[in-house]
PyMOL Python script that loads the backbone (N, CA, C, O; Angstrom):
from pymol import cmd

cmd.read_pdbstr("""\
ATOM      1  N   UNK A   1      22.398  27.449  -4.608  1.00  0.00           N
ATOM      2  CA  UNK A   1      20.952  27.300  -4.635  1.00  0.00           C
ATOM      3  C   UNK A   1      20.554  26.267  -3.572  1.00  0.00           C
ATOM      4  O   UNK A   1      21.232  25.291  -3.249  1.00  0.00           O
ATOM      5  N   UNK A   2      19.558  26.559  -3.156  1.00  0.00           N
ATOM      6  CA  UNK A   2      19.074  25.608  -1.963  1.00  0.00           C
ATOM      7  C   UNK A   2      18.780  24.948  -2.404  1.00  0.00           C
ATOM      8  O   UNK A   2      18.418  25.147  -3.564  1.00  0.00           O
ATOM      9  N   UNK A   3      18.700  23.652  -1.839  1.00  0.00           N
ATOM     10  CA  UNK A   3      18.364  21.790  -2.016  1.00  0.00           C
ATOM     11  C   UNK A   3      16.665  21.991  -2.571  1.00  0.00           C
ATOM     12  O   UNK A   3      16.305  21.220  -3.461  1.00  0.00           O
ATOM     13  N   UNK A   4      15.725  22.941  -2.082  1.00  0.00           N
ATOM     14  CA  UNK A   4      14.447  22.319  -2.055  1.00  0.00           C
ATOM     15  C   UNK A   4      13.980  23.303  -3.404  1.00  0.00           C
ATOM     16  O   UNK A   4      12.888  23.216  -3.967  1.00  0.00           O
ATOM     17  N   UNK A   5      14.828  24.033  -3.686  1.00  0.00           N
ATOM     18  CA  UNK A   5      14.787  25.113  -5.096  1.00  0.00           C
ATOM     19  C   UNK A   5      15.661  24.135  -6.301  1.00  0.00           C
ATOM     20  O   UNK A   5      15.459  24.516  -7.454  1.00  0.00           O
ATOM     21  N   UNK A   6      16.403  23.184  -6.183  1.00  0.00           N
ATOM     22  CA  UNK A   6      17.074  22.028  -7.146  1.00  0.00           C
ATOM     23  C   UNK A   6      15.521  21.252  -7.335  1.00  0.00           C
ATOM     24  O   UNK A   6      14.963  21.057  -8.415  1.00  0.00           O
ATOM     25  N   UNK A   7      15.002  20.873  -5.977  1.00  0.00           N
ATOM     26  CA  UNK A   7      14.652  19.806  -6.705  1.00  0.00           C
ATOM     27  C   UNK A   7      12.588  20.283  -6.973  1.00  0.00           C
ATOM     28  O   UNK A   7      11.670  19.484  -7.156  1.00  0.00           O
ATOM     29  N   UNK A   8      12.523  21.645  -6.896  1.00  0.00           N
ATOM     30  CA  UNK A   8      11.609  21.794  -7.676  1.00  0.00           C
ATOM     31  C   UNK A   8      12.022  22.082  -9.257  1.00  0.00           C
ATOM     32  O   UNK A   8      11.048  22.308  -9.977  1.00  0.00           O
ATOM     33  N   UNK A   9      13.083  22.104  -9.788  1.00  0.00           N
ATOM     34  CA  UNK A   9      13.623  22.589 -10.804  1.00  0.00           C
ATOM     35  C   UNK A   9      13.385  21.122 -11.417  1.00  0.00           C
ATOM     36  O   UNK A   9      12.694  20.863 -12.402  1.00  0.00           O
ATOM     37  N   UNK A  10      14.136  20.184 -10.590  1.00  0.00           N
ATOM     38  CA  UNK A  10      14.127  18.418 -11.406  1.00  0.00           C
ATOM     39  C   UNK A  10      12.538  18.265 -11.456  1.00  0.00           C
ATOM     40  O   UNK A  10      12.130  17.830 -12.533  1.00  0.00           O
ATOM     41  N   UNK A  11      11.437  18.575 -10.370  1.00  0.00           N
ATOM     42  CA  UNK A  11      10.225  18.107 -10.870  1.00  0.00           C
ATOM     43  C   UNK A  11       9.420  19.089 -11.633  1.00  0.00           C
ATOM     44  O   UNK A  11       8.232  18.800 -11.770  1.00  0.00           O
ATOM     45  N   UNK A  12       9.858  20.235 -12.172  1.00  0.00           N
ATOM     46  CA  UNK A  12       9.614  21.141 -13.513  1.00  0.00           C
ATOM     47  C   UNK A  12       9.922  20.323 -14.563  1.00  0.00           C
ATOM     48  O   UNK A  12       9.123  19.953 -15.423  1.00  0.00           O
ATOM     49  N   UNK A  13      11.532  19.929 -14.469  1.00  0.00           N
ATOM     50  CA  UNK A  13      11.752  19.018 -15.717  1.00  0.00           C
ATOM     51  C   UNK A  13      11.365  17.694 -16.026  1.00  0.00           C
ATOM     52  O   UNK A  13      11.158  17.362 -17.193  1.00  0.00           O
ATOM     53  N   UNK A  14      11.291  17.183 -15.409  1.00  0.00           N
ATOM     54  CA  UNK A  14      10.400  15.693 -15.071  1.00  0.00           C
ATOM     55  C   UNK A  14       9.008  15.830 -15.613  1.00  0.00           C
ATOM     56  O   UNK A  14       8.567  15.030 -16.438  1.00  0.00           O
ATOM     57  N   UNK A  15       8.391  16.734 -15.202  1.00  0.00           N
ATOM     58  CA  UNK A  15       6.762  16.719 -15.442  1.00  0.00           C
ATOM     59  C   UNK A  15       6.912  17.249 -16.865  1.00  0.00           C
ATOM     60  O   UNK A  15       5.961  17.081 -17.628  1.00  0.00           O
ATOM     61  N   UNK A  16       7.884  17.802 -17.251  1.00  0.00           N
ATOM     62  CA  UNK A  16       7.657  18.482 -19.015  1.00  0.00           C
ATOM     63  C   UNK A  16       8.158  16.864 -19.634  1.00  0.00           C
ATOM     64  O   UNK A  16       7.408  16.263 -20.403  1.00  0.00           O
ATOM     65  N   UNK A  17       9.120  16.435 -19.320  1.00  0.00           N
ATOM     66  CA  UNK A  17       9.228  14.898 -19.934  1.00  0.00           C
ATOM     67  C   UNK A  17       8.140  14.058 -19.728  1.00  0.00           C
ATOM     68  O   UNK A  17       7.982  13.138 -20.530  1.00  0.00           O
ATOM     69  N   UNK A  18       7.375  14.193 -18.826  1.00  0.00           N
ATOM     70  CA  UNK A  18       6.399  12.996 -18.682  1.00  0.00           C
ATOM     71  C   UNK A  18       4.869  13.928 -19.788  1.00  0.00           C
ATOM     72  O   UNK A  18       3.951  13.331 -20.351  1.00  0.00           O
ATOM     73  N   UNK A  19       4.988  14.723 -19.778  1.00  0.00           N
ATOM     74  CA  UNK A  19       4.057  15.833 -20.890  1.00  0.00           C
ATOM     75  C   UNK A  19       4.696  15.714 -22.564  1.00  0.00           C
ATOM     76  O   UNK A  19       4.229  16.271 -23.558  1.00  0.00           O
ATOM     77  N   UNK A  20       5.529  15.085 -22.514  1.00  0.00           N
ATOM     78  CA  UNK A  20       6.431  15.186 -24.438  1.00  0.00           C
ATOM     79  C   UNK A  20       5.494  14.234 -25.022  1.00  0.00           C
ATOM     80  O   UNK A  20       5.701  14.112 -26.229  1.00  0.00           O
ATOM     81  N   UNK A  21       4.472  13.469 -24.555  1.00  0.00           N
ATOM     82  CA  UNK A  21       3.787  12.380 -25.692  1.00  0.00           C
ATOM     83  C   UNK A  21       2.910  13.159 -25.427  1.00  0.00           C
ATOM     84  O   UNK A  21       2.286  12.333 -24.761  1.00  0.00           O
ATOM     85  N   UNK A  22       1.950  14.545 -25.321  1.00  0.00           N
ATOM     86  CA  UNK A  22       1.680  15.401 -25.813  1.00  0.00           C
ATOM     87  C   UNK A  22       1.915  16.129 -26.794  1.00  0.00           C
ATOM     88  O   UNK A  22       0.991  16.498 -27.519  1.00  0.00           O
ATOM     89  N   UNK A  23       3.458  16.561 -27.067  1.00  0.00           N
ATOM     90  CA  UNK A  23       3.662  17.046 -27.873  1.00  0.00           C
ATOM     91  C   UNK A  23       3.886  16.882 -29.232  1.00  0.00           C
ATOM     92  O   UNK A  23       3.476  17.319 -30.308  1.00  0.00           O
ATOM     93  N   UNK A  24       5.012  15.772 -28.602  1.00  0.00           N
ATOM     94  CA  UNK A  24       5.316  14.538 -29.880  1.00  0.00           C
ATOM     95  C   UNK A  24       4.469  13.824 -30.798  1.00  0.00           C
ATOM     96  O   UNK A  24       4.352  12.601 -30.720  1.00  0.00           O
ATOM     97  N   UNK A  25       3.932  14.445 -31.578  1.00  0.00           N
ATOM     98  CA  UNK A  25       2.623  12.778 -32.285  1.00  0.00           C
ATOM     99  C   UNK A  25       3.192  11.454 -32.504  1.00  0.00           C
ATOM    100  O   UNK A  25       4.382  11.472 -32.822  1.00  0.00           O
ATOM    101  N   UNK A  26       2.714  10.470 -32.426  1.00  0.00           N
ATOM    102  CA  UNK A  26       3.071   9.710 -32.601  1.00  0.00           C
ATOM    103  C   UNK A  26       4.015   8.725 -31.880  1.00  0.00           C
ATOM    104  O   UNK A  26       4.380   7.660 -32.378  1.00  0.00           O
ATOM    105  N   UNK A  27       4.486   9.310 -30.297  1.00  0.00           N
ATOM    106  CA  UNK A  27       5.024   8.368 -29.625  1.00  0.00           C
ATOM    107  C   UNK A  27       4.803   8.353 -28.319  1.00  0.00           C
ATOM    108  O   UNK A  27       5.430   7.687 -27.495  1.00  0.00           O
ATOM    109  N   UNK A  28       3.545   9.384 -28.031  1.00  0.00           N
ATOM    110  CA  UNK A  28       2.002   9.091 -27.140  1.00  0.00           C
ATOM    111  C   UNK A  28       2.748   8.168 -25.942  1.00  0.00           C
ATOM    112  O   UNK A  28       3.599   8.186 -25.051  1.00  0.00           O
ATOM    113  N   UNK A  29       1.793   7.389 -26.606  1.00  0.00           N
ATOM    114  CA  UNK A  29       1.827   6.048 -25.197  1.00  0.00           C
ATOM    115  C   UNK A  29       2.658   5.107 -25.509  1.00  0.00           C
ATOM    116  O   UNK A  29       2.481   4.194 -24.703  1.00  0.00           O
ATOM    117  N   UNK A  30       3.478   4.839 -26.259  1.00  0.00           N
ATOM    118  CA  UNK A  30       5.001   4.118 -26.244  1.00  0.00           C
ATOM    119  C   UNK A  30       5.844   4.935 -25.243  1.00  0.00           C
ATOM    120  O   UNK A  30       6.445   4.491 -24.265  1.00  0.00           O
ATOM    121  N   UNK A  31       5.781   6.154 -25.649  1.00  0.00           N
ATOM    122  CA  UNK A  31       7.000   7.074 -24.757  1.00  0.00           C
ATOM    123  C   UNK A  31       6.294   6.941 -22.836  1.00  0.00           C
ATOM    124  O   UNK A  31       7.031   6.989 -21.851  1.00  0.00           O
ATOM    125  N   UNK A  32       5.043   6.809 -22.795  1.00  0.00           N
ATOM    126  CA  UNK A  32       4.710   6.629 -20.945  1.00  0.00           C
ATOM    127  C   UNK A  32       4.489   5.699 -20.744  1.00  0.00           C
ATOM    128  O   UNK A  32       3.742   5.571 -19.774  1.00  0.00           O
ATOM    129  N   UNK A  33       4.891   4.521 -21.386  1.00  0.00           N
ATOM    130  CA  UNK A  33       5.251   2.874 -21.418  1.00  0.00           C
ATOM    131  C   UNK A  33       6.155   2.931 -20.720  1.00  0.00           C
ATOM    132  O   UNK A  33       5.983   2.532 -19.568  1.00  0.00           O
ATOM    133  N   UNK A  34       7.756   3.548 -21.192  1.00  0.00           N
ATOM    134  CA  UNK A  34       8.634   3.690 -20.953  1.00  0.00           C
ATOM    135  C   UNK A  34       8.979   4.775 -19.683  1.00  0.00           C
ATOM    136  O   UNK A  34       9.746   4.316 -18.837  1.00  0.00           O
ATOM    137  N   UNK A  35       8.524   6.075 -19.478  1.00  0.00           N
ATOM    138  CA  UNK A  35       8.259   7.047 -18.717  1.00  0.00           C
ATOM    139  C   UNK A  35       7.879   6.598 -17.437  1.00  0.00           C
ATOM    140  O   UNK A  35       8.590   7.047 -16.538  1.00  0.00           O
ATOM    141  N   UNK A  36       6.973   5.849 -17.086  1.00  0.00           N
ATOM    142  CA  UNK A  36       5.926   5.675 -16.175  1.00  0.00           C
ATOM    143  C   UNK A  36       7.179   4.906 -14.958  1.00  0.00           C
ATOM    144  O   UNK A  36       7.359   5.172 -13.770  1.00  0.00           O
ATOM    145  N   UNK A  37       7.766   4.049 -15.721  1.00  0.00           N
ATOM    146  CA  UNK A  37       8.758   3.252 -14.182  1.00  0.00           C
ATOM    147  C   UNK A  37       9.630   3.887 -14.056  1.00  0.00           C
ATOM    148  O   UNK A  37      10.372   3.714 -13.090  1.00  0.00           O
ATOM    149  N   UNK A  38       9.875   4.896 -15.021  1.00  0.00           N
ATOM    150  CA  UNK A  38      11.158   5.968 -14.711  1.00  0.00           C
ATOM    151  C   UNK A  38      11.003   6.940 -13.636  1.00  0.00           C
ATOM    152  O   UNK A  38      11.699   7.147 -12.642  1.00  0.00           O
ATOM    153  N   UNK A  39       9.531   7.693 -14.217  1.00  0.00           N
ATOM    154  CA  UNK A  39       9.577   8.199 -13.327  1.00  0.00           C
ATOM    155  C   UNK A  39       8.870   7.803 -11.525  1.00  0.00           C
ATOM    156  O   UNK A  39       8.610   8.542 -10.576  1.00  0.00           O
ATOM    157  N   UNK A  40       8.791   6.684 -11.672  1.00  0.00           N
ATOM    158  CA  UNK A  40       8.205   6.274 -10.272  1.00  0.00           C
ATOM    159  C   UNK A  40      10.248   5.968  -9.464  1.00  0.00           C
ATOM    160  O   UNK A  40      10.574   5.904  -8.279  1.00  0.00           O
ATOM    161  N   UNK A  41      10.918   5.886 -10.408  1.00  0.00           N
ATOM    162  CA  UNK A  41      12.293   5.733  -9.732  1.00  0.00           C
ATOM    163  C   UNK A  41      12.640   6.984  -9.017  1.00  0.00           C
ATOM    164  O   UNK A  41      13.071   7.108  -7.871  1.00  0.00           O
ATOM    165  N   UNK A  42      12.310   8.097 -10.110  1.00  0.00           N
ATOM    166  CA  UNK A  42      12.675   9.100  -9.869  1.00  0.00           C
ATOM    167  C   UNK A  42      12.163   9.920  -8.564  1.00  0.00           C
ATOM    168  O   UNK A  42      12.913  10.643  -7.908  1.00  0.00           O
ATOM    169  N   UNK A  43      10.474   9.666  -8.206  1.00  0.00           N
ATOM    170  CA  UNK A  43       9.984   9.811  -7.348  1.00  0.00           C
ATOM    171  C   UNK A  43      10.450   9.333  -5.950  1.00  0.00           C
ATOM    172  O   UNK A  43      10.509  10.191  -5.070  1.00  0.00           O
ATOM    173  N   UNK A  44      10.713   8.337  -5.715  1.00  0.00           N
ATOM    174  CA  UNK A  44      11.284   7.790  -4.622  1.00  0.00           C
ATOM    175  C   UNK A  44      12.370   8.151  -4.191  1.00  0.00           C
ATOM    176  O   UNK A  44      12.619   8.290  -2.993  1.00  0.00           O
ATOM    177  N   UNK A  45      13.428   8.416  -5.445  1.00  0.00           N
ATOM    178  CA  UNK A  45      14.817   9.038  -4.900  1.00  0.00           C
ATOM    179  C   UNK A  45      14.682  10.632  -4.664  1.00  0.00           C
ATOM    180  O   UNK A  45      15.483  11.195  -3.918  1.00  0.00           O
ATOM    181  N   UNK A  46      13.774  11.263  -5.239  1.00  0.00           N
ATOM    182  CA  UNK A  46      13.555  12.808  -4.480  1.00  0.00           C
ATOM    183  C   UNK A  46      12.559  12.973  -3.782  1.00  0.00           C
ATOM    184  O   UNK A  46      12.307  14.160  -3.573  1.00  0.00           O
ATOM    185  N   UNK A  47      11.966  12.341  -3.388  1.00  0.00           N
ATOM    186  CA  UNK A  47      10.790  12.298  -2.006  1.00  0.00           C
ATOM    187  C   UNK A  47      10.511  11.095  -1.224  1.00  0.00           C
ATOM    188  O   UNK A  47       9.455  10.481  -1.079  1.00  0.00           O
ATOM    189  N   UNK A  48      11.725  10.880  -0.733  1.00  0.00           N
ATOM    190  CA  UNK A  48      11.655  10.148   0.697  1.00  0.00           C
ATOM    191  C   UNK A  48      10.277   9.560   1.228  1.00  0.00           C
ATOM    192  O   UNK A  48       9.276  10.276   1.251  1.00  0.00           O
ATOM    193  N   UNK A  49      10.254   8.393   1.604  1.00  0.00           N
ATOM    194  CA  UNK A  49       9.626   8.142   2.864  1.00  0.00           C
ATOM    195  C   UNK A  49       7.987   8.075   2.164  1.00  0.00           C
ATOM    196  O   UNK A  49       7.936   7.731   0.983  1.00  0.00           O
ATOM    197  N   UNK A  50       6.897   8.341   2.755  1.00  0.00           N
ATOM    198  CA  UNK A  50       5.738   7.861   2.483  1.00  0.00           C
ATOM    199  C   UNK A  50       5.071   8.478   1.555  1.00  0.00           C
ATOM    200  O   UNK A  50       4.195   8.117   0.769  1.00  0.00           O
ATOM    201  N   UNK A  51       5.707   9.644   1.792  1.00  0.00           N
ATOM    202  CA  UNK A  51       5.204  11.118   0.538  1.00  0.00           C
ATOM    203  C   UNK A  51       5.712  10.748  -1.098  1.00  0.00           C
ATOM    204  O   UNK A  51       5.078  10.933  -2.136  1.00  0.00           O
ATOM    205  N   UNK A  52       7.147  10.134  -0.907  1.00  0.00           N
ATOM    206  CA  UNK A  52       7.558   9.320  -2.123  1.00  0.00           C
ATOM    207  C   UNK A  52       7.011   8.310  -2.863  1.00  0.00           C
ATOM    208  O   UNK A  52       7.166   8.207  -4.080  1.00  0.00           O
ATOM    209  N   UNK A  53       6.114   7.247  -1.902  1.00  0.00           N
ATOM    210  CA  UNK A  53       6.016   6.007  -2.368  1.00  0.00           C
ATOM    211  C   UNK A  53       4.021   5.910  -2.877  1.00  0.00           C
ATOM    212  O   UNK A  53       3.273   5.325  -3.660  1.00  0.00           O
ATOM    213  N   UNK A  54       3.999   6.952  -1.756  1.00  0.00           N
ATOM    214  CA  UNK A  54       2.521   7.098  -2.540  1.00  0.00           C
ATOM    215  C   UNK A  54       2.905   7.814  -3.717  1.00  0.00           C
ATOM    216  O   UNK A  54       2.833   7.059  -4.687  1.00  0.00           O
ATOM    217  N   UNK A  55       3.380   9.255  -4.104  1.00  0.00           N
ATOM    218  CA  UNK A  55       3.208   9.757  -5.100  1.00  0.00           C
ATOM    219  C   UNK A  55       4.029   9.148  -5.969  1.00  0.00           C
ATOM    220  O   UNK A  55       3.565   9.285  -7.101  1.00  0.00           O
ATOM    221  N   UNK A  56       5.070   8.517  -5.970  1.00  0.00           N
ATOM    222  CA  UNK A  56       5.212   7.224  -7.324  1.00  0.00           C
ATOM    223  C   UNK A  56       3.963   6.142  -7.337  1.00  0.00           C
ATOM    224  O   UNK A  56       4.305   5.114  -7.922  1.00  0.00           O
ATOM    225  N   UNK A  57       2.933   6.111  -6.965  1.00  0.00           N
ATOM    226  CA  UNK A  57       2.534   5.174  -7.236  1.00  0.00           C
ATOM    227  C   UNK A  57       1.224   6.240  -7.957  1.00  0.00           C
ATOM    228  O   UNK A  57       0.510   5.949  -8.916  1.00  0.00           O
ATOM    229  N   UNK A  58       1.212   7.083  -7.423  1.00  0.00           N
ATOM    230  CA  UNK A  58       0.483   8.167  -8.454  1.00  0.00           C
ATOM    231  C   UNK A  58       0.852   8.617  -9.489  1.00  0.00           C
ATOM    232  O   UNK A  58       0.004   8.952 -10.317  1.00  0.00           O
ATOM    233  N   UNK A  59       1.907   8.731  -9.698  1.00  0.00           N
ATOM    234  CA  UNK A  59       2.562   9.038 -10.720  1.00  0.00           C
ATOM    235  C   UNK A  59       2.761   7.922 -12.027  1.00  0.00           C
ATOM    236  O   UNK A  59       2.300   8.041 -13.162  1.00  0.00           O
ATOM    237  N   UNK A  60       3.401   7.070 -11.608  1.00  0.00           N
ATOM    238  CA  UNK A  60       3.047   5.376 -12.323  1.00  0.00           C
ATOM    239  C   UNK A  60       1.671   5.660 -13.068  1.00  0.00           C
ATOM    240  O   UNK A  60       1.637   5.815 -14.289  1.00  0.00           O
ATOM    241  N   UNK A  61       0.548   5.719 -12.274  1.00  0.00           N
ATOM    242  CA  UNK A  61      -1.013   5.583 -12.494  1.00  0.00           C
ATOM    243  C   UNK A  61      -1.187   6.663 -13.910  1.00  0.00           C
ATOM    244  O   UNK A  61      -1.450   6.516 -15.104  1.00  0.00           O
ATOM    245  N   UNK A  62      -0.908   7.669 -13.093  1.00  0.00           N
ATOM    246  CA  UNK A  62      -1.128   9.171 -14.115  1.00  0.00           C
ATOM    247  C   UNK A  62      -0.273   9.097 -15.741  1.00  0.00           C
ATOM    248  O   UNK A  62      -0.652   9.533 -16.828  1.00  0.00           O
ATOM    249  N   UNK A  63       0.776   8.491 -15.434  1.00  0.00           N
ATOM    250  CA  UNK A  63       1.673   8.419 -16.607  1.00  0.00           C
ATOM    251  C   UNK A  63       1.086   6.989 -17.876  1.00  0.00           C
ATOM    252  O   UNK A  63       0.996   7.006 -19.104  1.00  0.00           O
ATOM    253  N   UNK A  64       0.871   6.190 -17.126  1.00  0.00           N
ATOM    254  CA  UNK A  64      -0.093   5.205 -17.875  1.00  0.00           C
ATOM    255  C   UNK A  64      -1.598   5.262 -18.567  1.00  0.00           C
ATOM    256  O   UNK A  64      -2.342   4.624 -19.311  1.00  0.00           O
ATOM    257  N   UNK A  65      -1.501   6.670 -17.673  1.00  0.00           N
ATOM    258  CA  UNK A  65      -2.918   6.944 -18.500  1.00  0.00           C
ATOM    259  C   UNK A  65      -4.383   6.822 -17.566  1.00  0.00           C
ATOM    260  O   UNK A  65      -5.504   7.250 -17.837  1.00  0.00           O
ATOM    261  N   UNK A  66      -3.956   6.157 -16.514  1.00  0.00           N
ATOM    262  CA  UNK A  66      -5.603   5.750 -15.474  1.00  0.00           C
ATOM    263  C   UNK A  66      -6.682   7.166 -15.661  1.00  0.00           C
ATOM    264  O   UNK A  66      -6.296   8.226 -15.168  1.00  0.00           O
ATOM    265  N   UNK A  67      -7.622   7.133 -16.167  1.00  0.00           N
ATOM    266  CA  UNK A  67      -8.729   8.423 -15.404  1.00  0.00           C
ATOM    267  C   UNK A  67      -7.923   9.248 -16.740  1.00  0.00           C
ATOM    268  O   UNK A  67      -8.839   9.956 -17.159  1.00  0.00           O
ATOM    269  N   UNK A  68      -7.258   9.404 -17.224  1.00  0.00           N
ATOM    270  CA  UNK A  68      -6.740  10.630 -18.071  1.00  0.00           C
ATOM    271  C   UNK A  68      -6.409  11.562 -17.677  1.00  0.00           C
ATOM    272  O   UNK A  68      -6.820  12.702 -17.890  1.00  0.00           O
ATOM    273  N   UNK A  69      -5.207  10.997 -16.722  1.00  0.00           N
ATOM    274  CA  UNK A  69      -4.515  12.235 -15.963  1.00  0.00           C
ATOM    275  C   UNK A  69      -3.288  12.611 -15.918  1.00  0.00           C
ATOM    276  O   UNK A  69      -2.654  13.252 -15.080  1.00  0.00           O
ATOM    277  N   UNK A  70      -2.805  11.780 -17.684  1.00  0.00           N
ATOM    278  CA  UNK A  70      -1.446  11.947 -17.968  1.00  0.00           C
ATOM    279  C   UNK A  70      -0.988  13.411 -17.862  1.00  0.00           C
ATOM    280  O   UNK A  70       0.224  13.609 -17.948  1.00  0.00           O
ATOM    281  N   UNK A  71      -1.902  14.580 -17.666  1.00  0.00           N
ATOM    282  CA  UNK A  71      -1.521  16.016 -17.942  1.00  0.00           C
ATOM    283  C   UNK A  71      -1.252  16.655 -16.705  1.00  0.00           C
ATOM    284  O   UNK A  71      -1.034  17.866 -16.710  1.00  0.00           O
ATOM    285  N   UNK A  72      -1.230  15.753 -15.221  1.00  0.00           N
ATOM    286  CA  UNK A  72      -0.957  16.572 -14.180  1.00  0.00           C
ATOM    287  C   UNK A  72       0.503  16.226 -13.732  1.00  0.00           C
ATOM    288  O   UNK A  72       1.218  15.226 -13.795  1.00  0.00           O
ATOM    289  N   UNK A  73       0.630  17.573 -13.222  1.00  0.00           N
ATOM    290  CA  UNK A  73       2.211  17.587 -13.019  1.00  0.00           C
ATOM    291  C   UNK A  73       2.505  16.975 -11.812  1.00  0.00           C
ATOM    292  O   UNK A  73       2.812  17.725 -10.885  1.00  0.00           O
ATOM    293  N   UNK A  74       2.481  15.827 -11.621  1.00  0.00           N
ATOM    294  CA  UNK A  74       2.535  15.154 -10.427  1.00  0.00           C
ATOM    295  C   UNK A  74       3.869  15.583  -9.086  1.00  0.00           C
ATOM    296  O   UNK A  74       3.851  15.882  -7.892  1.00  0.00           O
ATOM    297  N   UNK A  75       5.136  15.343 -10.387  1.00  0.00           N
ATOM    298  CA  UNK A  75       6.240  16.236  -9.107  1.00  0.00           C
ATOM    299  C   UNK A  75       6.440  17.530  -8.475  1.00  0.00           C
ATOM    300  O   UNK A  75       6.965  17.794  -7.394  1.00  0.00           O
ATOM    301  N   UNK A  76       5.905  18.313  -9.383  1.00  0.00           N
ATOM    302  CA  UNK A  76       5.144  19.667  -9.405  1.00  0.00           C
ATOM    303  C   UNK A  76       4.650  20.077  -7.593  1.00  0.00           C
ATOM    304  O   UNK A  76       5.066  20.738  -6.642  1.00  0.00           O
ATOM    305  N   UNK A  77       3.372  19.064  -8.004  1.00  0.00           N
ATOM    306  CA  UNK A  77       2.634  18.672  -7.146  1.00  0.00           C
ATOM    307  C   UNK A  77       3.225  18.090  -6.077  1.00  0.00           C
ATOM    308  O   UNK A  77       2.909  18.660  -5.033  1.00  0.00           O
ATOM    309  N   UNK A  78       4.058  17.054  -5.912  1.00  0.00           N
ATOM    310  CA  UNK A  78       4.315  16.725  -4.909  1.00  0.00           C
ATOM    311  C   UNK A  78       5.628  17.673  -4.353  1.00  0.00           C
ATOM    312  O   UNK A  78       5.880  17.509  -3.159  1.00  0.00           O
ATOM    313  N   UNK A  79       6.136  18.246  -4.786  1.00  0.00           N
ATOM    314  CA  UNK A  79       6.842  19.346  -4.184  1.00  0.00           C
ATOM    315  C   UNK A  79       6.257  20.539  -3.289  1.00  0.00           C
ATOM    316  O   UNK A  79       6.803  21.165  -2.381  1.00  0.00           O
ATOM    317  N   UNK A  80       4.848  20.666  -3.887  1.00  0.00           N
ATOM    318  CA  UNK A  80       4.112  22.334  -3.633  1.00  0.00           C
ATOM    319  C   UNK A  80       3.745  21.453  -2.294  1.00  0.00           C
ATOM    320  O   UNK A  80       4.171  21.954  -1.253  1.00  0.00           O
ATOM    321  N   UNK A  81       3.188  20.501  -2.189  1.00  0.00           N
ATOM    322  CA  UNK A  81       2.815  19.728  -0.743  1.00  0.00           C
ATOM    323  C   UNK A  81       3.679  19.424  -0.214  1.00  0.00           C
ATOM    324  O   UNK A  81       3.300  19.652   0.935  1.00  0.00           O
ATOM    325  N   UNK A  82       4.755  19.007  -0.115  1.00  0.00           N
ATOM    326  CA  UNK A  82       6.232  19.001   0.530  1.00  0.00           C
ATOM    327  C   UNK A  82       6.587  20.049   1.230  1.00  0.00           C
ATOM    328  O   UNK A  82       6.552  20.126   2.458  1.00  0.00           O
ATOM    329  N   UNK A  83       6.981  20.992   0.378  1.00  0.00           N
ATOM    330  CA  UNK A  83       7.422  22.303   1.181  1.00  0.00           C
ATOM    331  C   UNK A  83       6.452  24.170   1.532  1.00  0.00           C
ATOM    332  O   UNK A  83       6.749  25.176   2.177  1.00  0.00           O
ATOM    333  N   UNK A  84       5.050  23.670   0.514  1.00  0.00           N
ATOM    334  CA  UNK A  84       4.067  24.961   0.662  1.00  0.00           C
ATOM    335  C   UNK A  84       2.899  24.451   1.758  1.00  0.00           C
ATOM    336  O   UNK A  84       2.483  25.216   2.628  1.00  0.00           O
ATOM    337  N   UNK A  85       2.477  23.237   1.632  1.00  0.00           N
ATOM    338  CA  UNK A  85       1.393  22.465   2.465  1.00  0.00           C
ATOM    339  C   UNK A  85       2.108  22.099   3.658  1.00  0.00           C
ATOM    340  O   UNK A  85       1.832  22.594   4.751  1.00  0.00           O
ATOM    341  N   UNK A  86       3.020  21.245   3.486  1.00  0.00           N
ATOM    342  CA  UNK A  86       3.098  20.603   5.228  1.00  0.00           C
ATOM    343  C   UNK A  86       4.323  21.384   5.516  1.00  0.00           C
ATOM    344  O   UNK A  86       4.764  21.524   6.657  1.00  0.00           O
ATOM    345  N   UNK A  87       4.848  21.878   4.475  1.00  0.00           N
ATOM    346  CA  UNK A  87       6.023  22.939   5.387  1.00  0.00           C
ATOM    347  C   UNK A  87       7.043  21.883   5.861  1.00  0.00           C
ATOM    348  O   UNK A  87       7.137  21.521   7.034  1.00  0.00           O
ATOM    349  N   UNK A  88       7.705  21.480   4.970  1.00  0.00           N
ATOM    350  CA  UNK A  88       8.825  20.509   5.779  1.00  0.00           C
ATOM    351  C   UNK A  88      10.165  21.632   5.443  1.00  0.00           C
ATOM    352  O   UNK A  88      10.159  22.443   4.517  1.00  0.00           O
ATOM    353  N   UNK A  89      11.064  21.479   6.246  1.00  0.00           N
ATOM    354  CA  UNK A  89      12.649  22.137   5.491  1.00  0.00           C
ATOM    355  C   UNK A  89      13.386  21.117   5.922  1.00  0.00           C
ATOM    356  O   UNK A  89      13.209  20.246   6.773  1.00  0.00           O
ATOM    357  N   UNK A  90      14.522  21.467   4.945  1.00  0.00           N
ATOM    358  CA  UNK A  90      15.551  20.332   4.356  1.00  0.00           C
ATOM    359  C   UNK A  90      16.203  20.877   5.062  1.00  0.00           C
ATOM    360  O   UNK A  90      15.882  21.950   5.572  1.00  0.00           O
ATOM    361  N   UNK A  91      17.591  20.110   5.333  1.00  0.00           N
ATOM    362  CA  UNK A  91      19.010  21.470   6.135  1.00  0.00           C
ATOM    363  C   UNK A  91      20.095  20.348   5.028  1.00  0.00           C
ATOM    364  O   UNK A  91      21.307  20.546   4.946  1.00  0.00           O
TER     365      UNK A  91
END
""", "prot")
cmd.dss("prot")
cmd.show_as("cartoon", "prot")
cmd.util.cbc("prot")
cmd.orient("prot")
């Protein structure tokens, strides 16, 4: 499987973990207490460079709750702009 088909797969799974205090009652916003610096780690180590560090810092934001935008799939997102918007390829 190609590198840029892995790691839309990790930010499928990522964005359903950062979506479980949706599902879960009751551990809401304890669980994106915890979530939120995880996944800003996670962001940085699969999106390089400036595209990484802004969207962890969007992601951070979104997962904490800012504006009430814990429900967007941020890696999702920053993948579809990675490789559908600016068209980058990996080798």
């Amino acid at each position: 499987m190609h590198k840029k088909y892995k790691l839309l797969l990790l930010s499928i799974l990522f964005d359903a973990i950062g979506m479980l205090s949706f599902v879960i009652p009751g551990i809401g916003e304890f669980s994106d207490v915890i979530w939120a610096p995880v996944s800003v780690f996670f962001m940085t180590k699969m999106f390089k460079g400036t595209l990484g560090k802004v969207s962890a810092g969007i992601s951070f934001l979104e997962e904490i709750g800012i504006f009430g935008t814990d429900i967007l799939p941020t890696f999702t997102l920053t993948w579809v702009y990675k490789y559908l918007i600016k068209k980058e390829i990996d080798i």
